[in-house]
C-alpha positions as CSV (number, residue, x, y, z in Angstrom):
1,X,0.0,0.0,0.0
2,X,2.5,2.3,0.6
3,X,4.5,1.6,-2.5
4,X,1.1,2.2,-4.6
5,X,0.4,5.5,-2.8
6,X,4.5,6.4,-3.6
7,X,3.5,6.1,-7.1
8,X,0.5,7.7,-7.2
9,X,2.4,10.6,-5.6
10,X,5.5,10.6,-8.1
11,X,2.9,10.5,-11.0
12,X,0.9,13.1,-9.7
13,X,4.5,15.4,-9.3
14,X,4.7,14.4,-13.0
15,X,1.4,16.1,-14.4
16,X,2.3,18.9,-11.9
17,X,5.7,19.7,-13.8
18,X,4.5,19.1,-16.9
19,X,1.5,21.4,-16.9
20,X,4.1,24.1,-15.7
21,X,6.4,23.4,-18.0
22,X,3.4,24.0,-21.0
23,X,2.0,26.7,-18.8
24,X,5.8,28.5,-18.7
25,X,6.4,26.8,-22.4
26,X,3.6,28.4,-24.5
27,X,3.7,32.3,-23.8
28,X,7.4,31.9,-25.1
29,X,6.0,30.3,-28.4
30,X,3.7,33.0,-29.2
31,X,4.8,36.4,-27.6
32,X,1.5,38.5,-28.7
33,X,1.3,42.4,-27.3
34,X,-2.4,41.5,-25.2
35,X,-5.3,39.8,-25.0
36,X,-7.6,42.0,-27.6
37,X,-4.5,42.2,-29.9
38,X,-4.5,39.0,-30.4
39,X,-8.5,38.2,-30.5
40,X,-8.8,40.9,-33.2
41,X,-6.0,39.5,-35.0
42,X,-7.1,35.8,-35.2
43,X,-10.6,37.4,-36.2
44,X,-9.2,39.3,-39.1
45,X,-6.6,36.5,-40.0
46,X,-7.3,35.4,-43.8
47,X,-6.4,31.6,-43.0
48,X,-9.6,31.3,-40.7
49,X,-12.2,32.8,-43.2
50,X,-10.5,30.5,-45.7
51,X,-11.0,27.5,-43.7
52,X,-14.4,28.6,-43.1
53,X,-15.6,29.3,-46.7
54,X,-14.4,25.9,-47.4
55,X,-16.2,23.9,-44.7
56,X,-19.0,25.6,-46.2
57,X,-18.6,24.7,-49.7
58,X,-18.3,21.1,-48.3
59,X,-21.2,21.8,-46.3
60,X,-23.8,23.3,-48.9
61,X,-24.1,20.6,-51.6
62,X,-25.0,18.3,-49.6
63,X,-27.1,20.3,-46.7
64,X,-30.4,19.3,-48.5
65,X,-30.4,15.2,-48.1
66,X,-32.6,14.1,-46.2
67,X,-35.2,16.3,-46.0
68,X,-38.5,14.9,-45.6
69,X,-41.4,15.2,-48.1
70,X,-44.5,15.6,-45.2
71,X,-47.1,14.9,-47.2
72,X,-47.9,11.6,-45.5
73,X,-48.4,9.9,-41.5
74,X,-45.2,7.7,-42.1
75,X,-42.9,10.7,-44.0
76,X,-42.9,13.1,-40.9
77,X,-39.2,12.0,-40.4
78,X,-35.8,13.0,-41.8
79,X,-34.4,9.3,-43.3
80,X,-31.1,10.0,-42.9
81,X,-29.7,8.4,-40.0
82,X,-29.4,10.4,-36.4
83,X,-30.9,13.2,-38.1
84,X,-33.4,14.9,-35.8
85,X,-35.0,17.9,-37.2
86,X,-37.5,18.8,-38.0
87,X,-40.1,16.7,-35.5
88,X,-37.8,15.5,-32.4
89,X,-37.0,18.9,-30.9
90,X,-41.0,20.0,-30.7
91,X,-41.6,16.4,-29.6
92,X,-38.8,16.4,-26.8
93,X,-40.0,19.9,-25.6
94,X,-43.3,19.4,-26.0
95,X,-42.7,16.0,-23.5
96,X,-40.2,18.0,-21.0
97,X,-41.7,20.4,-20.5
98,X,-45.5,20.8,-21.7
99,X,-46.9,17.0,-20.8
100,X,-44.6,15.2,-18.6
101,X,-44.0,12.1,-20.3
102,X,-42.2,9.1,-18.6
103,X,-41.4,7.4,-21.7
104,X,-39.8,10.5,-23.2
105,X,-36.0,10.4,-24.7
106,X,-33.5,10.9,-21.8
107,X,-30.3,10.0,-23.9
108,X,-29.8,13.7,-24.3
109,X,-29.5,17.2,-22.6
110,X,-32.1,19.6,-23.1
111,X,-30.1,22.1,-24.4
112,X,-29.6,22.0,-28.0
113,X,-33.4,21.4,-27.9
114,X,-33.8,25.0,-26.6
115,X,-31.7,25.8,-28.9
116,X,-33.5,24.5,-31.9
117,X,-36.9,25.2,-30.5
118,X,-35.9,29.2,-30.1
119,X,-34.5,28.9,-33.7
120,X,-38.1,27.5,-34.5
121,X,-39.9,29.8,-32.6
122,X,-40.4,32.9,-35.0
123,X,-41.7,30.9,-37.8
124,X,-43.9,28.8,-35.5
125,X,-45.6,32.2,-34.4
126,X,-45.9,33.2,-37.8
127,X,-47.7,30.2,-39.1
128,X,-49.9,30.7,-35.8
129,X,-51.0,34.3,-36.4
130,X,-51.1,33.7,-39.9
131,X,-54.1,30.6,-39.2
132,X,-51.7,28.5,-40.6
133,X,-51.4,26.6,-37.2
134,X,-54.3,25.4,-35.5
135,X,-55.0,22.9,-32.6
136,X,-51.5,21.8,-32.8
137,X,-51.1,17.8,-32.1
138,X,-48.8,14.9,-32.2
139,X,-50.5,13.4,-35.2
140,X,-50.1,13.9,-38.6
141,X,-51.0,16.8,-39.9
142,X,-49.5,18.6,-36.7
143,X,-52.1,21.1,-36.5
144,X,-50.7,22.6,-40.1
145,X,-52.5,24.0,-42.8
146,X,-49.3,22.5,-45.1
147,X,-47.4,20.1,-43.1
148,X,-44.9,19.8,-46.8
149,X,-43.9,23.4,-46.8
150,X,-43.9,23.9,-43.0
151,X,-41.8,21.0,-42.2
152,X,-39.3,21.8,-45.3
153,X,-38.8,25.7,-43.5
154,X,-38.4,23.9,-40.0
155,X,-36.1,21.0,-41.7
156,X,-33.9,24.3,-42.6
157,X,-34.1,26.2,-39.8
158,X,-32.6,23.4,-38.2
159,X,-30.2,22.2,-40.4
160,X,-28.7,25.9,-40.7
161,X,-28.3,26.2,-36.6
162,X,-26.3,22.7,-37.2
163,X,-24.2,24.3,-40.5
164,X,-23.5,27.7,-38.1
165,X,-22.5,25.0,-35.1
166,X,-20.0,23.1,-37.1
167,X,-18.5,26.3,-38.6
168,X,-18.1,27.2,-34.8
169,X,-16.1,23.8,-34.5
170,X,-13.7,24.1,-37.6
171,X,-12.8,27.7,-35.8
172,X,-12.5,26.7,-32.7
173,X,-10.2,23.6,-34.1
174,X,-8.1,26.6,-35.4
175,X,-8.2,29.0,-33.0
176,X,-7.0,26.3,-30.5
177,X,-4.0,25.1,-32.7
178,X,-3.3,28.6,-33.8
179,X,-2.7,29.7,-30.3
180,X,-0.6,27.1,-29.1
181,X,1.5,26.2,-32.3
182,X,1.1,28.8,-35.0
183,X,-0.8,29.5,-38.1
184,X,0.5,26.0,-39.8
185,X,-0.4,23.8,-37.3
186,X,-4.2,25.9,-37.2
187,X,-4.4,25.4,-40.9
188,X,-3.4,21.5,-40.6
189,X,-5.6,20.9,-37.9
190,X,-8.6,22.7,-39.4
191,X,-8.3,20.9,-42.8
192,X,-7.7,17.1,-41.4
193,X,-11.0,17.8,-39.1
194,X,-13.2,19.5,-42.2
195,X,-11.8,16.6,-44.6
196,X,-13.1,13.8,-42.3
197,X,-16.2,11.9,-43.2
198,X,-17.8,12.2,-39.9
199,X,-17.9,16.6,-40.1
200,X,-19.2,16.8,-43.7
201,X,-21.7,14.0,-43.0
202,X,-22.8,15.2,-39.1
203,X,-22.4,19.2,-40.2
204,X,-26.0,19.6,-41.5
205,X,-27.6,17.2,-39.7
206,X,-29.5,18.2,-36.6
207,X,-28.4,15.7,-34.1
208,X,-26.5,16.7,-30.9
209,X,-23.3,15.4,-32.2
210,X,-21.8,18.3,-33.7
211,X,-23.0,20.8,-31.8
212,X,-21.4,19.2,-29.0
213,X,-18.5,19.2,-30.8
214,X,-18.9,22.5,-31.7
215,X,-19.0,24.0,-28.1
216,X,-15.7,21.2,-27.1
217,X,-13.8,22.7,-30.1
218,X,-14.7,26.2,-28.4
219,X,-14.1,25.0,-25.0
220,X,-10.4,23.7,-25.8
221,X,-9.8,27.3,-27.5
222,X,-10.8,28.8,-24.1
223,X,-8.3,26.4,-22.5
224,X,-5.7,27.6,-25.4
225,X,-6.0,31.0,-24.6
226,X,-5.5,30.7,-20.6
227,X,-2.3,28.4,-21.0
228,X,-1.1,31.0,-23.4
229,X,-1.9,34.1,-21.3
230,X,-3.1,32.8,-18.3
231,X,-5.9,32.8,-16.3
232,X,-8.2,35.5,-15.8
233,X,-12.1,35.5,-14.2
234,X,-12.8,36.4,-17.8
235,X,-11.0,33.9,-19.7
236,X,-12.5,31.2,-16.7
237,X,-16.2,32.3,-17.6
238,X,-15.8,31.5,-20.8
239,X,-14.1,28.2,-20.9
240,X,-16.9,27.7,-18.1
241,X,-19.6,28.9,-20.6
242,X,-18.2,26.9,-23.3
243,X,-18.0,23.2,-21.3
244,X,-21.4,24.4,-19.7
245,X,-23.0,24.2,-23.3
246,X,-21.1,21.2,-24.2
247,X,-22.4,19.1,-21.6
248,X,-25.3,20.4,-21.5
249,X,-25.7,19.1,-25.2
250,X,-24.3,16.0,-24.6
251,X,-23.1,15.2,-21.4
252,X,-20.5,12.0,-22.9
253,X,-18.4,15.8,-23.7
254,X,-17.5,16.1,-19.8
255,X,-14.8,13.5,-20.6
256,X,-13.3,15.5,-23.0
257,X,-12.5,18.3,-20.5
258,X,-11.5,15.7,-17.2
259,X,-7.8,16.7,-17.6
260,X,-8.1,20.5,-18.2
261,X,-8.7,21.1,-14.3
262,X,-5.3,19.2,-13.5
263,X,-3.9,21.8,-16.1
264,X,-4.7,24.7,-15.4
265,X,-4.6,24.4,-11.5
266,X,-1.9,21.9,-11.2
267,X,-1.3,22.5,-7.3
268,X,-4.9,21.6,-6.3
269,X,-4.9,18.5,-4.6
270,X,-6.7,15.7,-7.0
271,X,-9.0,15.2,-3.9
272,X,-9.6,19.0,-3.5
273,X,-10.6,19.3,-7.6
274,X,-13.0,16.0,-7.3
275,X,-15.3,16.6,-4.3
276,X,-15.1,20.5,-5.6
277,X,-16.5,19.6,-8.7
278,X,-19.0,17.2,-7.2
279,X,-20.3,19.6,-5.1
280,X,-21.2,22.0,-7.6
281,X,-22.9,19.8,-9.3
282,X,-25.0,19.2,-6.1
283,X,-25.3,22.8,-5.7
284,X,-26.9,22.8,-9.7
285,X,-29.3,20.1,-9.0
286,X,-30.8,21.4,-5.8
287,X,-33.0,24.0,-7.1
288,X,-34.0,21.2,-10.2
289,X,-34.9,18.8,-7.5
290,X,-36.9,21.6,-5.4
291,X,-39.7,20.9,-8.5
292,X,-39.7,17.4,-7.7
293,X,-39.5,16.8,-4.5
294,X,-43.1,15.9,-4.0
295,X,-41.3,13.0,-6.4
296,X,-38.0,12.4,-4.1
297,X,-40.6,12.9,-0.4
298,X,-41.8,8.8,-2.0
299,X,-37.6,7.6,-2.0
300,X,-37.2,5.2,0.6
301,X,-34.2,4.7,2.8
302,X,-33.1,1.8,0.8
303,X,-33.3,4.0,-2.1
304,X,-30.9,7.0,-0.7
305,X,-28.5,4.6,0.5
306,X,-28.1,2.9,-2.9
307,X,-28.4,6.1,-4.8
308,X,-25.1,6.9,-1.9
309,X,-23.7,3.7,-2.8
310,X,-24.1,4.8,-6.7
311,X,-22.7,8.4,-6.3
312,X,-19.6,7.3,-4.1
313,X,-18.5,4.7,-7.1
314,X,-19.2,6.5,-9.4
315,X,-18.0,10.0,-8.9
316,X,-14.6,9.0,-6.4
């Protein structure tokens, strides 16, 4: 026991000195005047528009397939495969948070649902003022005057939320590389992750996929920017904002952030940066449960312990 907890210890000293060494390591890489310097700069940079207009000219051709024809019960989905839009993010809000449904689809956040429902929202309003919207329902026709055109504006809507989200991603695969390395290694990096089949297939599509990896890509900039300049209460809100969104989109993206914390605060004690993590998340989820706790008065003790037993394996 004591030989595993020397180890432990020794490896522990190793991530310390090596995120100081990147941490000391990167501002002599990059030596920029300031923090706005440089944002304007990388915003003005040539190299990132280019990489931008060409994710889009991948993106474009092929933003269309997919689309369902409504004009038929069984042809109210999208057949390509994961695609979501136009029908799943008024069904999933519509069963969150209008009818509580216990059969609804918990294997994601809520958020990019928001998301796509606020992007919805406009045109649903003016298809309701317009008497183009009436007794809205879960059946075909959905309430709609014409379920064909409607569905084809939402099906875009949606799909150009998802095109704008993986644009987001191919900068922030940039902006991260360009930080740390240099305009060549932003360049490389952006072209091998807009040349892969999974970004020119997922970029239109409106499942939660690329949008999470969208707000990762953004996250890891943030985390870029604070090992290159440090770390401010600015710089912290948004890399803070930016894994918020992730997870909130799809919560698998926490494990792409697990080793920034080490990173950027390498003397915290490993204990120190768990239970403090773990404890905001209690801190989050106690004005959520306050709504159900009519729900959680019916737990019994067994239950609490095991949900204990489940939280203490699971999270230490």
């Amino acid at each position: 026991m004591a030989a595993h907890l020397r180890d432990c210890e020794s490896a522990r000293a190793r991530v310390r000195s090596i995120a100081l060494r990147i941490r000391a390591i990167c501002p002599s890489l990059l030596a920029l005047p300031n923090q706005r310097g440089h944002v304007n700069r990388t915003l003005r940079d040539p190299l990132l528009w280019l990489m931008l207009a060409a994710a889009l000219a991948l993106v474009l051709p092929v933003a269309h397939w997919g689309i369902p024809r409504v004009n038929a019960d069984h042809r109210a989905h999208a057949w390509g495969n994961d695609d979501q839009v136009p029908l799943a993010p008024l069904a999933e809000l519509h069963n969150a948070l209008v009818e509580a449904r216990p059969d609804r689809n918990v294997a994601y956040p809520m958020f990019h649902y928001l998301l796509v429902g606020g992007a919805y929202a406009p045109y649903l309003a003016a298809l309701r003022l317009g008497g183009d919207l009436e007794h809205p329902s879960g059946e075909y026709p959905f309430g709609l005057a014409d379920p064909e055109r409607a569905f084809l504006v939402l099906s875009w809507i949606g799909r150009s939320l998802s095109i704008l989200l993986a644009l987001a991603c191919v900068a922030g695969v940039y902006w991260t590389a360009r930080t740390l390395f240099g305009r060549g290694a932003g360049v490389f990096a952006a072209l091998a992750w807009l040349l892969a089949f999974p970004f020119v297939y997922y970029a239109p599509l409106g499942n939660p996929d690329g949008p999470m990896l969208a707000w990762t890509s953004l996250g890891l900039a943030a985390t870029a920017e604070v090992l290159r300049r440090g770390l401010t209460p600015g710089r912290a809100a948004l890399l803070g904002a930016f894994v918020a969104c992730a997870g909130a989109t799809k919560d698998q993206s926490a494990a792409n952030f697990v080793l920034v914390a080490p990173l950027l605060l390498p003397d915290y004690p490993a204990a120190l940066l768990s239970f403090s993590r773990y404890l905001a998340f209690g801190l989050i989820a106690l004005p959520l449960a306050w709504f159900d706790r009519a729900r959680l008065a019916q737990f019994s003790r067994g239950d609490w312990l095991e949900a204990l037993k489940l939280s203490t394996v699971g999270n230490l």
